[in-house]
N, C-alpha and C positions, 0 to 999 in steps of 0.2 A: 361437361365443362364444369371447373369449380370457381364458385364464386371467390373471387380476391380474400372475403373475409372470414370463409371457412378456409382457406389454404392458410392464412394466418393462425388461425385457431387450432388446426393441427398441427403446425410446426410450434406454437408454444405447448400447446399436451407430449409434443414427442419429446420436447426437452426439458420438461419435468417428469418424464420416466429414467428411470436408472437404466433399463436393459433397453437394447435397438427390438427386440423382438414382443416386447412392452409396445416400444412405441408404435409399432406395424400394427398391430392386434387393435390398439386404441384407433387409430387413424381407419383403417378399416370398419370398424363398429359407425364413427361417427359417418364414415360416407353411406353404411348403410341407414342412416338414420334420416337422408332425401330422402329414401326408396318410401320410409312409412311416413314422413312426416311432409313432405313436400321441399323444393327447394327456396321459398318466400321465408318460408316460417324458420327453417333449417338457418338461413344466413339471418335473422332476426335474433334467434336464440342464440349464434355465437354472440354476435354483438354483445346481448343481454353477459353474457358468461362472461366476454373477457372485459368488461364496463365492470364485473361484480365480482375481479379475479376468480372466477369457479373453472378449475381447468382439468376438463378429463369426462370423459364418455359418459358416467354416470351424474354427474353433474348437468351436461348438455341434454343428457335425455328425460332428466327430471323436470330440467325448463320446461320440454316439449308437451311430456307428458302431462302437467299441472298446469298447461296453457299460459305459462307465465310470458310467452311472448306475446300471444294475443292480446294480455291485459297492457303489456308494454306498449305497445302498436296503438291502444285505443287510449290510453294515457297522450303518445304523443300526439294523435291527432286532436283532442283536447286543447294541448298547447300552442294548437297553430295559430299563426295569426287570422 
């Protein structure tokens, strides 16, 4: 099952590609990017992406990858009340 806001997050990377076979290939990378990244962190990093318009597969994996969601996460839990 996919979360609401990565299905969001591939339907804007599919429509900033030019070819439908673009958009398949990106959308497929990003699903497989639960497989290594988990599905918490995967729906955190779209967020982060489409909050920082960054749209497309190398973008989202660079989040993952640099743990830039993790620092997000611990940022907002700072802000709570």
């Amino acid at each position: 099952k996919i979360d609401p806001i990565v299905e969001e997050y591939i339907k804007l990377v599919a429509v900033a590609k030019k070819y439908p076979a673009q958009a398949v290939r990106s959308a497929d990378g990003i699903l497989s990017l639960v497989e290594r990244f988990g599905h918490d962190r995967m729906v955190l990093a779209c967020q982060i992406a489409m909050e920082s318009c960054m749209v497309g597969f190398n973008e989202l994996e660079s989040i993952l990858v640099n743990r830039e969601d993790e620092k997000y996460h611990v940022q907002m839990e700072g802000q709570a009340p």
